[in-house]
C-alpha positions as CSV (number, residue, x, y, z in Angstrom):
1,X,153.0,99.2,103.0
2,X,150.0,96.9,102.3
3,X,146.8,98.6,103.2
4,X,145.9,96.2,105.5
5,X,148.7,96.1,108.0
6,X,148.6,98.5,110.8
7,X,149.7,101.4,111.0
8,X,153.1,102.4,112.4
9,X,153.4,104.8,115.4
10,X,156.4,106.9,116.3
11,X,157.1,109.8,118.7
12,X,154.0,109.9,120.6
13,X,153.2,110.2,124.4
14,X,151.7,107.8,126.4
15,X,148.1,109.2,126.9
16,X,148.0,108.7,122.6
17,X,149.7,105.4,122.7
18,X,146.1,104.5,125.2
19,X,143.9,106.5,122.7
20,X,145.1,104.9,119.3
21,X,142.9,102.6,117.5
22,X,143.9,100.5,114.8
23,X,141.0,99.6,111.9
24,X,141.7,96.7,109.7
25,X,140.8,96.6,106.5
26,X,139.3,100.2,105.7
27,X,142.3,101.7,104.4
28,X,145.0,104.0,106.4
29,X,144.5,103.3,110.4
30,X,142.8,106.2,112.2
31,X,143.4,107.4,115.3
32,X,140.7,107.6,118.2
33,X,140.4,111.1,120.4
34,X,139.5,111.4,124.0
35,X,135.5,111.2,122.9
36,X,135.8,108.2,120.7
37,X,137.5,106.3,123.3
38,X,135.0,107.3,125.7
39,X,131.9,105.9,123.5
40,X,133.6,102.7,124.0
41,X,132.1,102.2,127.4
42,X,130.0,99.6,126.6
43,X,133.2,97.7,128.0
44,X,133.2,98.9,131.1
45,X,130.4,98.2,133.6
46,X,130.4,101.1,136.0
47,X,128.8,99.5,138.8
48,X,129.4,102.5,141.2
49,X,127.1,104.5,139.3
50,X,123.8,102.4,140.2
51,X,125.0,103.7,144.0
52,X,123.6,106.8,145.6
53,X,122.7,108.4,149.1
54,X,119.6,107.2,150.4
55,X,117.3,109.1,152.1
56,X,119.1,108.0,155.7
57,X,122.4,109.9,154.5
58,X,123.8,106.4,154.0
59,X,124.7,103.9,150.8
60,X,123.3,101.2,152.4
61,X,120.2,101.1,151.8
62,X,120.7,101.4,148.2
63,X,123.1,98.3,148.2
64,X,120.6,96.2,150.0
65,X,118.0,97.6,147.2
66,X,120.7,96.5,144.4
67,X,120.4,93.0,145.8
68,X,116.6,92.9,146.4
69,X,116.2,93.9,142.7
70,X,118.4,90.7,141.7
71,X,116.7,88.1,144.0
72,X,112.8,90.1,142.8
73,X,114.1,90.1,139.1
74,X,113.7,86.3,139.4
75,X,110.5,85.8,140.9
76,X,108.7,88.4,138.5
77,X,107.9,85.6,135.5
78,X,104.7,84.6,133.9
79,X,102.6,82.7,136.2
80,X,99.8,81.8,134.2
81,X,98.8,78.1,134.3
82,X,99.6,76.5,131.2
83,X,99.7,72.8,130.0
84,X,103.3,71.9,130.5
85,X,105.1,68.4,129.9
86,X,106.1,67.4,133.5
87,X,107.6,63.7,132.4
88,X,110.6,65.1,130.4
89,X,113.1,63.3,128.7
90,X,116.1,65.7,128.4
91,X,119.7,65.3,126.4
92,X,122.3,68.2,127.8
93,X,125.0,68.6,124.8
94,X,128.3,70.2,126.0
95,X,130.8,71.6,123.7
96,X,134.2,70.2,124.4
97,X,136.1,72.1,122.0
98,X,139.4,74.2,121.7
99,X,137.1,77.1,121.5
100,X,136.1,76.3,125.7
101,X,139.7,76.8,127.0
102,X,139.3,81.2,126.3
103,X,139.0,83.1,129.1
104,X,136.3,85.4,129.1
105,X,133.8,83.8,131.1
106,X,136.2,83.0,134.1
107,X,138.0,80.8,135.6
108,X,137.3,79.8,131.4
109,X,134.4,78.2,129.7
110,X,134.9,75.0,130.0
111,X,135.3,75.1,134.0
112,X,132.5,77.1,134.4
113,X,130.3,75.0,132.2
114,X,131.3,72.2,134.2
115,X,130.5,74.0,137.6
116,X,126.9,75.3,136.0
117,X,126.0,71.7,134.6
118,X,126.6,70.4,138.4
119,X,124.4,72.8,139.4
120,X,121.7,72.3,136.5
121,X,121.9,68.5,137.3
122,X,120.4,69.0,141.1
123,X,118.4,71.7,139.9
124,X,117.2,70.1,137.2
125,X,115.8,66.9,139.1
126,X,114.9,69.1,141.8
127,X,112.0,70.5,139.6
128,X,111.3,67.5,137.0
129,X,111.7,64.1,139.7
130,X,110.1,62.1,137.0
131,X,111.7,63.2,134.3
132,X,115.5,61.6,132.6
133,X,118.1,63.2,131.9
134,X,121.3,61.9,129.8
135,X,124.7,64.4,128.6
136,X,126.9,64.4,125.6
137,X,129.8,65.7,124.5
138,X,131.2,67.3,121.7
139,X,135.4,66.8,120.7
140,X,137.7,65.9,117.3
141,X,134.5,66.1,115.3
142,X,132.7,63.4,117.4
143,X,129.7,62.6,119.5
144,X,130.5,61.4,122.6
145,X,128.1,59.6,125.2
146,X,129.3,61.3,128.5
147,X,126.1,59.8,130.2
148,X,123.1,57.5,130.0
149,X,119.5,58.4,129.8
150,X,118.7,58.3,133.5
151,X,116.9,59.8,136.7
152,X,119.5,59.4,139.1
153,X,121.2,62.7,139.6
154,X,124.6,61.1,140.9
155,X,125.2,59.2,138.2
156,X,125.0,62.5,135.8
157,X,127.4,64.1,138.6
158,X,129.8,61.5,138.9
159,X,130.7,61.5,135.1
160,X,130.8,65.4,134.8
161,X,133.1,65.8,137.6
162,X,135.4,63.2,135.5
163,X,135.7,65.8,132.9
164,X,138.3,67.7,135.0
165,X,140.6,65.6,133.9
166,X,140.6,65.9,130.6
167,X,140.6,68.9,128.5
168,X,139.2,70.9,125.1
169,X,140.3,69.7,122.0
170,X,139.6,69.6,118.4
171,X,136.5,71.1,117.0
172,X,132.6,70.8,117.6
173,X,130.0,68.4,115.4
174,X,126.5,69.8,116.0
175,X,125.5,67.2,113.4
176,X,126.8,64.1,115.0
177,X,125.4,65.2,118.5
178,X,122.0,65.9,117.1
179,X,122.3,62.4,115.5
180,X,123.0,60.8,118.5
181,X,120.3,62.6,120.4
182,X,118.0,61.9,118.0
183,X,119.0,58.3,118.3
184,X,118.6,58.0,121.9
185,X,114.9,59.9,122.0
186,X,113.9,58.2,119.4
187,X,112.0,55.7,121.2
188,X,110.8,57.8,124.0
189,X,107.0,57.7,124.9
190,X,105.0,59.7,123.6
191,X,103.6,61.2,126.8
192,X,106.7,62.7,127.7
193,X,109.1,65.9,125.9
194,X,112.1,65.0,123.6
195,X,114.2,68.2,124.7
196,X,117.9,68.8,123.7
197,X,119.9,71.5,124.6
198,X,122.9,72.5,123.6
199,X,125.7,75.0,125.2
200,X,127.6,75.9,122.6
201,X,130.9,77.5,123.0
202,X,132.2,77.6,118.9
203,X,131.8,79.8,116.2
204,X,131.7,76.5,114.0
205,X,130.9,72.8,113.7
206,X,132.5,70.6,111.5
207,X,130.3,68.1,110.0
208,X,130.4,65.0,107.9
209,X,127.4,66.1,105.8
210,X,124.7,68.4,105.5
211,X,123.4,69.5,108.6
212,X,119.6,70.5,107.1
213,X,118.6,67.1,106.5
214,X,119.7,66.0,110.3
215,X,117.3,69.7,111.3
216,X,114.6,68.4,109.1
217,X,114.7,64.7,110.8
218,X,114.7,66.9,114.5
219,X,111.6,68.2,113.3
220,X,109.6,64.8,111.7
221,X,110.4,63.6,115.2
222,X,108.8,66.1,117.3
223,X,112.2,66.9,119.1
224,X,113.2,70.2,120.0
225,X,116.6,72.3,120.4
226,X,117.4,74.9,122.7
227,X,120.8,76.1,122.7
228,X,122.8,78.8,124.6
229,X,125.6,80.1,123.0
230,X,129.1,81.4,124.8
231,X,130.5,83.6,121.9
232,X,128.1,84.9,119.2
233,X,125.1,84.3,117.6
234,X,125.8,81.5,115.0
235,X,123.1,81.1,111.6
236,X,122.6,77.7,111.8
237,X,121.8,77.8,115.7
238,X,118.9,80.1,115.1
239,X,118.0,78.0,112.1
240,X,117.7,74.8,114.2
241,X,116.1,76.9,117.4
242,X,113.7,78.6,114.9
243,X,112.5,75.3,112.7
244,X,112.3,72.9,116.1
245,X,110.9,75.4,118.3
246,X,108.0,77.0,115.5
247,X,105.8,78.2,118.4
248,X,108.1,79.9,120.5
249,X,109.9,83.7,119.7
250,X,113.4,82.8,119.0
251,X,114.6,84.7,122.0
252,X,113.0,81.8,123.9
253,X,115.0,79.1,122.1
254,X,118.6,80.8,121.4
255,X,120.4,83.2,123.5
256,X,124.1,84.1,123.7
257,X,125.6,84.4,127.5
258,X,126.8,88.1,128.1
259,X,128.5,87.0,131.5
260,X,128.8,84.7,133.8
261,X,125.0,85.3,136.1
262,X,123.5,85.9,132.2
263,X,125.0,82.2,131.6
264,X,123.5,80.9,134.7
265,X,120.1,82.6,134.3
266,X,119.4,80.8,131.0
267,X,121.0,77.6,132.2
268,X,118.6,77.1,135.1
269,X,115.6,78.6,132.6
270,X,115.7,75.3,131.1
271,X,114.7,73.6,134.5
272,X,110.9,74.7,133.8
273,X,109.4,72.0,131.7
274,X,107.9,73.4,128.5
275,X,104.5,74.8,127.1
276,X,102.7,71.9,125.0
277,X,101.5,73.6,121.7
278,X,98.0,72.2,120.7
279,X,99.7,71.9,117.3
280,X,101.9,69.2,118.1
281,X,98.9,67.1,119.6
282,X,97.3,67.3,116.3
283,X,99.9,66.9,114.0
284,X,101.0,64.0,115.6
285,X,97.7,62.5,116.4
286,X,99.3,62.5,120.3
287,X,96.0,62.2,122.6
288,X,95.5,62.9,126.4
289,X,95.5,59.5,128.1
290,X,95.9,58.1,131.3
291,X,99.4,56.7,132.8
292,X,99.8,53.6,134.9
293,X,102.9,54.1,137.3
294,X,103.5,52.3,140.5
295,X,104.5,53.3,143.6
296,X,106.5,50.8,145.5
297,X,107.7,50.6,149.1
298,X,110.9,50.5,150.5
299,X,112.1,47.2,152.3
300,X,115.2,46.4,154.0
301,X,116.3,42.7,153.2
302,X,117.9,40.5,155.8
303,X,121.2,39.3,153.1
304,X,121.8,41.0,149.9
305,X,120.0,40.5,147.1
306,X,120.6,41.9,143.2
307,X,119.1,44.7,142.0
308,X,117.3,44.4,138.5
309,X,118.9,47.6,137.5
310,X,122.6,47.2,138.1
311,X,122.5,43.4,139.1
312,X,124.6,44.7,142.4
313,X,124.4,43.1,145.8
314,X,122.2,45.7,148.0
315,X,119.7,45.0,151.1
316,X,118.0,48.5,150.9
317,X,116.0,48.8,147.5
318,X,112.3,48.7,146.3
319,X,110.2,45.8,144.9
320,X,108.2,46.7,141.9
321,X,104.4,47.3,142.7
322,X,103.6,44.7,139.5
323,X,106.4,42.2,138.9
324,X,108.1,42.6,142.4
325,X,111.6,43.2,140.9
326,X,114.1,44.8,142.9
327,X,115.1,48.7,142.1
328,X,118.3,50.5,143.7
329,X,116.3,54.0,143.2
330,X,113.4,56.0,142.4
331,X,112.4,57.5,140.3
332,X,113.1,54.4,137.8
333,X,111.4,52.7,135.0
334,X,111.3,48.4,136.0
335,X,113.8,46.7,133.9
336,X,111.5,43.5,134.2
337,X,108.0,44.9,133.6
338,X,108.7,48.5,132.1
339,X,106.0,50.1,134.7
340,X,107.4,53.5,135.9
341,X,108.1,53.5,139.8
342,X,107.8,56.6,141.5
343,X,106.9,58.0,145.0
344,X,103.8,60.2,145.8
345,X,106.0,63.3,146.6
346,X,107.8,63.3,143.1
347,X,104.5,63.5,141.7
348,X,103.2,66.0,144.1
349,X,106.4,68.2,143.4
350,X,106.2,68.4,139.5
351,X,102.5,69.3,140.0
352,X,103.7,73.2,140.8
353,X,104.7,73.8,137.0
354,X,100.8,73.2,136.1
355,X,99.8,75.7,138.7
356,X,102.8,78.3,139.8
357,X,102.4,80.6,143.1
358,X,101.3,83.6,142.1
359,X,103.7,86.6,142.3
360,X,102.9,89.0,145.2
361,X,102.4,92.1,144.9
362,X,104.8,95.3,146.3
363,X,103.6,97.1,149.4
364,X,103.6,100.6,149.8
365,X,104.8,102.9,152.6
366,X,100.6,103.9,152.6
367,X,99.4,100.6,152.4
368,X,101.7,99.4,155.0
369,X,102.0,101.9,157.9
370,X,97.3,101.4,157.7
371,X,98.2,97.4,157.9
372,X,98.7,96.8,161.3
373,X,101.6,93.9,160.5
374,X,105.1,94.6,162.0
375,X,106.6,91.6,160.9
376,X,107.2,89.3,158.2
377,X,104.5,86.3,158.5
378,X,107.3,83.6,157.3
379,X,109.9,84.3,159.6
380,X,108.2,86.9,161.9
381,X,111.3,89.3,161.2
382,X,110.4,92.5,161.9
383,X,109.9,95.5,158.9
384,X,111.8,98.2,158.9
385,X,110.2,101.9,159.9
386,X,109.1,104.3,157.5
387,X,111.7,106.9,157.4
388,X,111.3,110.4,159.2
389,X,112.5,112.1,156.0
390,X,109.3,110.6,154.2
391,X,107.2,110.7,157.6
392,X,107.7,114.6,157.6
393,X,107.1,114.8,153.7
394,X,104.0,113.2,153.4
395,X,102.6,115.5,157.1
396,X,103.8,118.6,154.6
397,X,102.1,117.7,151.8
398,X,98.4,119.1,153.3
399,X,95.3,118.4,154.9
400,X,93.0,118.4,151.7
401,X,95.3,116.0,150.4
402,X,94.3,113.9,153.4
403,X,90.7,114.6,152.9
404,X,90.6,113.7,149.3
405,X,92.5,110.4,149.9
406,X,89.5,109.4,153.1
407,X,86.9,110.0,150.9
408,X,88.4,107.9,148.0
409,X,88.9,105.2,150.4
410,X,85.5,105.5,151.8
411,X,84.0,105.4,148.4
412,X,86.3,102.7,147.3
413,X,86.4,100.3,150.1
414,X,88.0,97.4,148.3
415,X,90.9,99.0,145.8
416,X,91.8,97.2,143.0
417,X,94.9,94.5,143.0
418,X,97.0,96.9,141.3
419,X,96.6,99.8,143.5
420,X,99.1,99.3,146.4
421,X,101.9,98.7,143.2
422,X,102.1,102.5,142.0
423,X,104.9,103.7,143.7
424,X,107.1,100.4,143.2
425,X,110.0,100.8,140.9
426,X,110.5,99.4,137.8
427,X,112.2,96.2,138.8
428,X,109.7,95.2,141.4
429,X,111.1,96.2,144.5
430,X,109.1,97.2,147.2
431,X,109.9,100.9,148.6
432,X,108.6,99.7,151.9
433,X,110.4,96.1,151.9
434,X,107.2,94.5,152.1
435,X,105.0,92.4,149.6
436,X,102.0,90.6,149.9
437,X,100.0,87.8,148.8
438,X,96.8,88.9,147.1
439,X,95.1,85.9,148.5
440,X,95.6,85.7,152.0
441,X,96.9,89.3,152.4
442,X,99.6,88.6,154.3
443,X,103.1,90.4,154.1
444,X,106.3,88.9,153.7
445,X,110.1,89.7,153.2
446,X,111.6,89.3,150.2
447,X,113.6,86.2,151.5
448,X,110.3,84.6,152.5
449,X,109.2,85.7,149.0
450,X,112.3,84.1,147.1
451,X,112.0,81.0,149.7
452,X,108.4,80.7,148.7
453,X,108.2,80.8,145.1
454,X,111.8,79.5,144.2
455,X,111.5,76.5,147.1
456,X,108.1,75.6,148.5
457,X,105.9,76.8,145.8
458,X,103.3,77.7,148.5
459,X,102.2,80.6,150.6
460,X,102.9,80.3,154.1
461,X,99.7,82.2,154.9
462,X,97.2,80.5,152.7
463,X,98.6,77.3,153.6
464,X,98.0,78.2,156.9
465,X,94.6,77.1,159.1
466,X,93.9,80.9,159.8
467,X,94.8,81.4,155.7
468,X,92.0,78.8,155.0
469,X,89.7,79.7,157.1
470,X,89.6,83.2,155.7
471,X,89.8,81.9,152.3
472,X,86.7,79.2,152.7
473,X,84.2,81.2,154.7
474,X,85.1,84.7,153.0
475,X,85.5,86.3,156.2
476,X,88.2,89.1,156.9
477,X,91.2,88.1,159.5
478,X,90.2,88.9,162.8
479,X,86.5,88.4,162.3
480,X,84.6,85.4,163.6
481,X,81.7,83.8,163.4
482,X,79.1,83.3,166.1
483,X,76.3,80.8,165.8
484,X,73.5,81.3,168.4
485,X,70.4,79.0,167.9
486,X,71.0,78.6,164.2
487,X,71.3,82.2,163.4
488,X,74.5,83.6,161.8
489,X,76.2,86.8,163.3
């Protein structure tokens, strides 16, 4: 028998027909026992092992922690204000291969890529109004244009959900979709991003020549590559991520999916425009200078009229601050003029990525039961109690306990912003279900903290007249101040 066939097995039970492991290619086949088969869990995810009894007698508070930890895990990101590109111009590369139709991301890969590019699409303009987007697709070794460069979401919608009806075939050509992206941003301004990223489903791409020379024309043009990968980690990916990308950690630029959320968690990453390096000012002699847009008003015409952008009969449109051509939608760049047409609240929404909400800050049981707040200050739900189980604990634990905490706080009056954060655990969840904003010290929920950060961008309380009075004249929440013939008390 060649040595690399498998090996044959005879005569035994069922229970060793489950344990035996074939090897390939490393002589006779061995056969697994109980343990080795057991140090195969990596497999299996045993979910009911993150579940235990709370301290009510009852799993459900530990499955309502479980999901707090996944909505917190989102929120806790770097918030530090950083110069980011917020006019992005954006080419999405799907892989339309053979290598889509397996199975292991379900319903399959291709499906679910479809689903999650929907879903990037809204998102995607959601968080960049002003930016374009365009998609294209990869099949039989060629480049196709699936969409336009564009802002208008529907139109990137309305061509993905055409891709139902067709299905994976042939093999990927990451050189002839890099071509073609690098033909379309290659005329881009230079005030805005040239981003491409790539989900990529194959382990290989057939190519009509040598792929280097179309990475070292990526990088002359100040373009970068992100791609997410479905099966493995392939060389020349973290090549292309590595050499386009030279500022960022290559965990930043290349990752491979683990499941279906993990796929969905780097896919919506890309929504947050990107860090300008100072080194790609300089190199390419790029300065900061100032942008004339206009921002037209919408008219309702009598008769129809053509639009300038799709010469179609419409009544409802917009008429170009400069040139007065008609537009079907903003945002838009004039077909007449070339003046980019926006509206004040696109502008106002992209401004949020120069200067994020700060993450709040986990409350403890301590902190919270010396508050005074019952409620949540978004949605004035009320908190939860502090259990009786901890109640008793913490009246057992001693009076000089007590002591020694007063006369801390008495000689600390103000603790520090990390303080009321010691007993959180290690994926930001509050033990009390509370957290508050550092500014206006008000306590929230943790839907009014997703809500907040994910949707708004604002705090409720600072945004709020009592927030800003606080906040302007320094004073503490409930206090006032009296003036009596021009004296302050």
């Amino acid at each position: 028998m060649v040595e690399s066939d498998d090996e044959y097995v005879q005569d035994i039970s069922d229970d060793e027909v489950e344990a035996h492991q074939v090897t390939r290619g490393t002589g006779a086949g061995s056969r697994a026992t109980g343990q080795g088969s057991r140090g195969a869990g990596w497999e299996v995810t045993r979910t009911w092992e993150n579940v235990v009894e709370g301290a009510d007698g009852t799993i459900s508070s530990t499955s309502g922690g479980l999901l707090e930890a996944g909505k917190r895990k989102r929120l806790l990101k770097d918030t530090t204000p950083l110069q980011r590109g917020i006019i992005r111009h954006l080419l999405l590369v799907l892989d339309l291969s053979t290598a889509m139709s397996e199975k292991d991301l379900r319903p399959t890969r291709y499906l679910l890529t479809l689903r999650y590019t929907i879903a990037f699409i809204t998102e995607f303009f959601e968080q960049n109004p002003i930016s374009q987007l365009g998609i294209i697709g990869m099949r039989d070794g060629l480049a196709l244009t699936i969409s336009s460069l564009s802002g208008n979401p529907n139109d990137h919608i309305s061509n993905i959900q055409k891709l139902h009806e067709q299905e994976p075939k042939g093999q990927p050509s990451l050189q002839n979709a890099l071509d073609m992206a690098r033909a379309a941003l290659f005329h881009a301004p230079t005030h805005t991003t040239r981003e491409v990223l790539i989900l990529f489903g194959s382990l290989l791409s057939s190519d009509p020549g040598d792929i280097h020379t179309t990475i070292s024309a990526l990088v002359s043009s100040h373009m970068t590559v992100t791609i997410i990968g479905l099966a493995a980690q392939v060389a020349i990916c973290l090549t292309m991520a590595t050499r386009t990308n030279p500022s960022l950690p290559p965990s930043q630029t290349y990752n491979v999916a683990l499941n279906e959320a993990h796929y969905r968690d780097l896919l919506m990453r890309a929504t947050t425009p990107p860090t300008t390096p100072h080194s790609t000012a300089d190199d390419s002699g790029v300065k900061s200078s100032l942008l004339m847009m206009g921002f037209p008003s919408r008219i309702v015409d009598p008769t129809p009229t053509l639009c300038a952008c799709h010469s179609r009969p419409t009544r409802g449109g917009y008429l170009c601050s400069r040139c007065s051509s008609k537009v079907c939608s903003l945002p838009t760049q004039c077909p007449a003029c070339g003046l980019t047409l926006i509206l004040s609240t696109h502008l106002a929404r992209s401004y949020h990525h120069l200067f994020p909400l700060r993450n709040w800050r986990e409350v403890s049981w301590s902190r919270a039961s010396g508050s005074g707040q019952r409620g949540c200050f978004g949605c004035q739900t009320p908190f939860s109690e502090r259990p009786a189980s901890l109640r008793r604990q913490s009246t057992s634990s001693g009076h000089n306990h007590d002591r020694m905490s007063l006369a801390t706080s008495r000689s600390q009056p103000h603790p520090p912003k990390g303080a009321h954060t010691s007993n959180a655990n290690k994926d930001g969840v509050s033990e009390s279900g509370r957290y508050e904003c550092e500014t206006c010290e008000r306590f929230f929920c943790i839907d009014c903290d997703v809500f907040a950060h994910e949707v708004v961008h604002n705090c409720p309380g600072c945004q709020s007249r009592e927030g800003l009075l606080s906040s302007g004249t320094g004073k503490k929440r409930g206090e006032t101040e009296v003036v009596v013939d021009g004296d302050d008390r």
